[in-house]
C-alpha positions in Angstrom: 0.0 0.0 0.0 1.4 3.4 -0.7 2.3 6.0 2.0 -0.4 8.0 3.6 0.0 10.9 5.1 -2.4 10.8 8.5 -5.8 12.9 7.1 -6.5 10.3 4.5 -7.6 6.8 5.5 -7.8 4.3 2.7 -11.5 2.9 2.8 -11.5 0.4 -0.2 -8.6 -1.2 -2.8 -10.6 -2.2 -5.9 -8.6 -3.7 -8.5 -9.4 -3.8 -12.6 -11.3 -0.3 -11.8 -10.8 2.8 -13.3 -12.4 6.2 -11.5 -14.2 7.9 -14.5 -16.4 11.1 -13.3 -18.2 12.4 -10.0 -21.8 13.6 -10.3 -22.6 14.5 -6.7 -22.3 11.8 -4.7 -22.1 9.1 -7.9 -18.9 8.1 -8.9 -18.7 6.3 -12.2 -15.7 4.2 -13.2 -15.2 1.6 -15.9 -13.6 -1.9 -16.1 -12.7 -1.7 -19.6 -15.7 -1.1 -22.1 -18.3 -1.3 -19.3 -19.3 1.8 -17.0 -20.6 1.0 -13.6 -21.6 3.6 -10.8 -21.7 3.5 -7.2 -23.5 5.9 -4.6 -20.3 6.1 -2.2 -21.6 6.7 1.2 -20.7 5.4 4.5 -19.9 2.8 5.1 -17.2 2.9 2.2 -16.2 -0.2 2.4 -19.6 -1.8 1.5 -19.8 -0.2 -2.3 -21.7 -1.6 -4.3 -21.1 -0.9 -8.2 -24.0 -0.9 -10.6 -23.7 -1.4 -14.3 -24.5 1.5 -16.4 -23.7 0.7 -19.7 -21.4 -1.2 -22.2 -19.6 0.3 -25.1 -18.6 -2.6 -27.7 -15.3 -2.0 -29.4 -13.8 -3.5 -32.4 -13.2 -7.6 -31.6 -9.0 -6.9 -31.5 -9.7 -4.8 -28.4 -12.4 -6.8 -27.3 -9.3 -9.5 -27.0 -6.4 -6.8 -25.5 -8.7 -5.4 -23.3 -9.2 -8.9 -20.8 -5.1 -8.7 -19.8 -3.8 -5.8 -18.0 -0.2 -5.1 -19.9 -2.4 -5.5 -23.2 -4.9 -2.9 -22.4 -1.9 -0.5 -21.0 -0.3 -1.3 -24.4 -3.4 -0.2 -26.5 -4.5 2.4 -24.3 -7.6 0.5 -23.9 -11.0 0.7 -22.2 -12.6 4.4 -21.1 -10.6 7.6 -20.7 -12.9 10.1 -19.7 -16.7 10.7 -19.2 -19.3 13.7 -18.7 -22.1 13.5 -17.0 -24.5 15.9 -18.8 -28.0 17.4 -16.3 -30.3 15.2 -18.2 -28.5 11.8 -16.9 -26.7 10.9 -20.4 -23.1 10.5 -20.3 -20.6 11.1 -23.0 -17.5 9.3 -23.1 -13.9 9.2 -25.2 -12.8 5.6 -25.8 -9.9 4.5 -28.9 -10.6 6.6 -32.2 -14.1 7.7 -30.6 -16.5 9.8 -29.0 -19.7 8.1 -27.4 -22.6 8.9 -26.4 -25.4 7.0 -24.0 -28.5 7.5 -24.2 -30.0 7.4 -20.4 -32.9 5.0 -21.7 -30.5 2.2 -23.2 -27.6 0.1 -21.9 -25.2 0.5 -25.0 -22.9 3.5 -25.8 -23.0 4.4 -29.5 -20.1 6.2 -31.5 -21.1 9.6 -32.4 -17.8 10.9 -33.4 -14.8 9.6 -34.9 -11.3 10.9 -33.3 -9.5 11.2 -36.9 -6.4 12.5 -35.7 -4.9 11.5 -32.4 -6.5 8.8 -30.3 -8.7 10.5 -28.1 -9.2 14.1 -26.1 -8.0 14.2 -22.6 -10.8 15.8 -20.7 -14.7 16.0 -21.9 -16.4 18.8 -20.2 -20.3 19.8 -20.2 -21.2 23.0 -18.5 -24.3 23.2 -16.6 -27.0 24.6 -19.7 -26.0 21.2 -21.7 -23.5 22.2 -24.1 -20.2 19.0 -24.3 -17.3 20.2 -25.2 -13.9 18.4 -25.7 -10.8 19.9 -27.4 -8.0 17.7 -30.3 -5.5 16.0 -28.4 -2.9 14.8 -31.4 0.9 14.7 -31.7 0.3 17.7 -34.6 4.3 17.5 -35.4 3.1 19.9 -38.8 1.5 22.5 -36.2 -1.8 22.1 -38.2 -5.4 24.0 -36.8 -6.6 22.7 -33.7 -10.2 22.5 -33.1 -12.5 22.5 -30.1 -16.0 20.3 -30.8 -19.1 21.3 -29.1 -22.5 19.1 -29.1 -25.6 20.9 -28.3 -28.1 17.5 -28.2 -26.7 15.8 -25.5 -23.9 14.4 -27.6 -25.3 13.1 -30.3 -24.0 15.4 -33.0 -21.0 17.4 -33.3 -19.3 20.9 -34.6 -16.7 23.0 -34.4 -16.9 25.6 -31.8 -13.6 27.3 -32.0 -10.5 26.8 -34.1 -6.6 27.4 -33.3 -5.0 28.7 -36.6 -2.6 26.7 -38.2 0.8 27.1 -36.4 -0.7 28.5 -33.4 -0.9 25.7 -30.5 -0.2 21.8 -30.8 -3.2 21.1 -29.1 -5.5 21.2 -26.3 -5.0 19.7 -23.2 -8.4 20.3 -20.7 -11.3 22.5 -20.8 -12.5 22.9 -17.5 -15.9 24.5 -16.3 -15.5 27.2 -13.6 -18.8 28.0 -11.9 -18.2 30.7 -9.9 -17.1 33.4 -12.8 -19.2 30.9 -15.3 -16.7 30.5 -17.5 -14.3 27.9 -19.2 -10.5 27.4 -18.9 -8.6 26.4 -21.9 -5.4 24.7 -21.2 -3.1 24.0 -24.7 0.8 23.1 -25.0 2.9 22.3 -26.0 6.1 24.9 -26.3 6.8 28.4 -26.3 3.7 30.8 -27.7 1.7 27.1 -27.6 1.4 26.7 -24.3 -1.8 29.3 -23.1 -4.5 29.4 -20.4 -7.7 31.3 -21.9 -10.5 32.1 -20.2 -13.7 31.7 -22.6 -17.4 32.4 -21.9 -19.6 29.2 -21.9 -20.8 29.5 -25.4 -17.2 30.2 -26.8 -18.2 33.3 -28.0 -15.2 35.2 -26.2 -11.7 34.1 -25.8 -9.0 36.1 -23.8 -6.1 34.5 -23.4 -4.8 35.1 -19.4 -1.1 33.2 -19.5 0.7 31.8 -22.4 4.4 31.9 -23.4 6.2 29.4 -21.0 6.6 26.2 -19.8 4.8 27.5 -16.4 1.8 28.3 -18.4 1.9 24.3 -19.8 -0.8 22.9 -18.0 -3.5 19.8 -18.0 -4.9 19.8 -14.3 -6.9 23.1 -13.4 -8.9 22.9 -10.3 -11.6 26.3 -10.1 -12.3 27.1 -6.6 -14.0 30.8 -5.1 -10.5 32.0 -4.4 -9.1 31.5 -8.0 -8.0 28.9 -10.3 -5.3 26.3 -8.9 -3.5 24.6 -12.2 0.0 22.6 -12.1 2.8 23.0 -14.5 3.1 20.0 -17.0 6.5 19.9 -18.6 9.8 17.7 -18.7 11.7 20.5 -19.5 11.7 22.8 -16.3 11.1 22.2 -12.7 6.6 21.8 -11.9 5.0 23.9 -9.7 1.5 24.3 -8.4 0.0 27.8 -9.0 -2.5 29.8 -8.4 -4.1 32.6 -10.7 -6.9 34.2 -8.5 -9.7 36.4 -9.2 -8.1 39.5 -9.9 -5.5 37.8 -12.5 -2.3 37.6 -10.0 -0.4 34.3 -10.4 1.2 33.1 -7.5 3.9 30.0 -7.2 2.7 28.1 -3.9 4.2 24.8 -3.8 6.8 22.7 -5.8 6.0 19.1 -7.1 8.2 16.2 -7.9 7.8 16.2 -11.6 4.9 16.6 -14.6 1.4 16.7 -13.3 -1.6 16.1 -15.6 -4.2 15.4 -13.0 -5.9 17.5 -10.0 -9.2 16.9 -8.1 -11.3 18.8 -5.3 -12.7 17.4 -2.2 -14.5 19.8 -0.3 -12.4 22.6 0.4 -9.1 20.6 -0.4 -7.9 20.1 -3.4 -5.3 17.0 -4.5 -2.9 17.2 -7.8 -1.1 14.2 -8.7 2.4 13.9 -10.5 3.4 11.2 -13.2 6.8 9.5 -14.0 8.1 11.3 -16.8 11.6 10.6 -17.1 13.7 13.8 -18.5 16.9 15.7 -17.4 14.6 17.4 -14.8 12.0 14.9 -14.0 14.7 12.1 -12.5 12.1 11.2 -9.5 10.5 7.4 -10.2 7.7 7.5 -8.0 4.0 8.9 -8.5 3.2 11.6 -5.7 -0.4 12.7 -4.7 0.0 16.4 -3.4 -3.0 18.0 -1.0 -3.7 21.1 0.6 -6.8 22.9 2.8 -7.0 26.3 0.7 -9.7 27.4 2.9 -7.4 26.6 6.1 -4.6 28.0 4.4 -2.8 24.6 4.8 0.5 23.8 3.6 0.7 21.5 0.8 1.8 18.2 1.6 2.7 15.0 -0.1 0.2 12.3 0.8 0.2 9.8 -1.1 3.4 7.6 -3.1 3.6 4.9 -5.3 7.0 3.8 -7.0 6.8 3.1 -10.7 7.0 -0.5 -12.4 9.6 -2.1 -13.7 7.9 -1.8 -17.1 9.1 0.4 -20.5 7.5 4.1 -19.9 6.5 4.4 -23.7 5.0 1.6 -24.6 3.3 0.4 -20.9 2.4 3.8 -19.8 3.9 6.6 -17.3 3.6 6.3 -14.0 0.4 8.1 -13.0 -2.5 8.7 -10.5 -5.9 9.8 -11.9 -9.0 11.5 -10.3 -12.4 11.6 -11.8 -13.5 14.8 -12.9 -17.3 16.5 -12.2 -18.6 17.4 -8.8 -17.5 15.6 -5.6 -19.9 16.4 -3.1 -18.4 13.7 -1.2 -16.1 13.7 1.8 -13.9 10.9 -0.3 -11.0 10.8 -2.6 -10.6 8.4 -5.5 -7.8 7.8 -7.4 -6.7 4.8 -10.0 -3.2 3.9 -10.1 -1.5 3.3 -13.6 2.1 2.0 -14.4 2.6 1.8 -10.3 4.7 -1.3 -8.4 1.7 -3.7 -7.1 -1.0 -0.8 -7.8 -1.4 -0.9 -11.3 -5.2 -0.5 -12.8 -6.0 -0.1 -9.0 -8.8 2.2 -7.7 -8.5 3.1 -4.2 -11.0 5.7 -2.1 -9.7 7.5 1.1 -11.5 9.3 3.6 -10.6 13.1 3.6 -10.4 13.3 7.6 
């Protein structure tokens, strides 16, 4: 079991489980192509997981997808899910967007991911509207685009594009509800990398911080004080920041290397960092980092796996995911990946 630091107290270890999305105090997850959801209430450790729906892939994955290194080798199974007001879910699987009707127990493919494999983050703001942004190596520096769906996913368009030799792409798009907005996050170097702020219908743009590695970011965590995001890049040292509401950034903690993955639990938030080996990221372990920002608290490691003995690039970084949506939970969940004894492990603390 990893390290713990004293105010988390791990309630459940479920293996083959990935943490997908929060919608109040339902967390869905996956094992694979099937979505399952549990009410998480106390007692913790008597979750109970219901099936939501199954999305059926194409029969090679259906076969890679049963054994652990050959799902981590094809990126397989679900990567990241929206629950929209009306109860339908979206989802980004391999080469596709799906969509799930609340009626029915199947996902259907609605988009095809053309270029890339699939977006990082999909994000619905609170009127309907889906968005997710191209997630693509983009080595030519070709136009980026953002896809919106106003149907509940069902069909798409293109909201907003990034000119041709602008960005490389986009890494989240994250909902803030308190100045009902959207965050933009997009990398990868130099101009590339940019945090915009853009109204819900993407009708305004304004870009807030671009033009450094500091401004390369994946995980962005809105809270009333401001927006908390982590740096993202092999190249420099990573820091957690925060930009607050009247547009002053402020360095508050270092991290041990690359993060792409943050979460909020009540008034703390968590951001996790991945094992990315570079000239600057030499540390091997995954590190969960966690702070009170209403009590002011220090941050604090919490949480440390050490990374497998497998090849980074073809098995996977080291890394610690959190579901996105709202927690309105006192409990943390977080899936190990590429982790010594912890891999494709979901694990839920207690936030004491």
């Amino acid at each position: 079991m990893p390290e713990t630091h004293s105010k988390l107290v791990c309630l459940a270890r479920l293996p083959r489980l990935r943490v997908l999305a929060w919608s109040k105090d339902w967390l869905y997850a996956s094992r694979g192509y099937e979505v399952v959801r549990s009410r998480v209430q106390l007692p913790a450790h008597e979750i109970n997981w219901e099936t939501v729906a199954s999305f059926q892939p194409d029969w090679h994955r259906k076969v890679s997808v049963k054994n652990l290194l050959t799902a981590r080798i094809f990126r397989d199974g679900f990567h990241a899910l929206a629950v929209l007001p009306s109860g339908a879910l979206v989802g980004a699987v391999p080469k596709a967007i799906v969509t799930l009707d609340p009626r029915v127990a199947e996902f259907r493919q609605t988009h095809a991911i053309t270029r890339g494999t699939r977006p990082l983050h999909i994000t619905a703001v609170p009127g309907g509207t889906v968005y997710f942004g191209e997630y693509f190596d983009n080595a030519s520096r070709d136009e980026v685009h953002i896809y919106a769906s106003t149907d509940q996913g069902y069909t798409w368009r293109v909201a907003y594009t990034f000119l041709k030799g602008s960005i490389r792409h986009v890494h989240n798009i994250v909902h803030d509800p308190w100045q009902d907005c959207l965050w933009i996050l997009t990398g990868d170097y130099g101009d590339e990398c940019r945090i915009l702020r853009a109204s819900c219908d993407m009708s305004h743009i304004d870009e807030v911080l671009k033009g450094n590695q500091q401004a390369r970011a994946v995980a962005a965590i809105p809270t009333e004080s401001g927006l908390y995001f982590t740096s993202d890049t092999p190249l420099e040292s990573n820091f957690i920041y925060c930009l607050d509401r009247t547009g002053t950034v402020s360095q508050v903690a270092s991290i041990s290397s690359s993060s792409i993955c943050g979460c909020r639990v009540g008034t703390r938030i968590f951001f996790s960092t991945m094992v990315e080996p570079s000239k600057v990221n030499r540390d091997r372990r995954v590190h969960v980092y966690g702070a009170d920002i209403k009590m002011h608290e220090p941050w604090q490691l919490q949480l440390s796996w050490e990374k497998d003995r497998y090849p980074f690039g073809l098995f996977q970084y080291g890394n610690a995911f959190f579901p996105d949506g709202n927690n309105e939970t006192p409990y943390l969940a977080v899936t190990t990946a590429a982790v010594k004894s912890e891999d494709a492990v979901t694990s839920i603390y207690a936030v004491t």
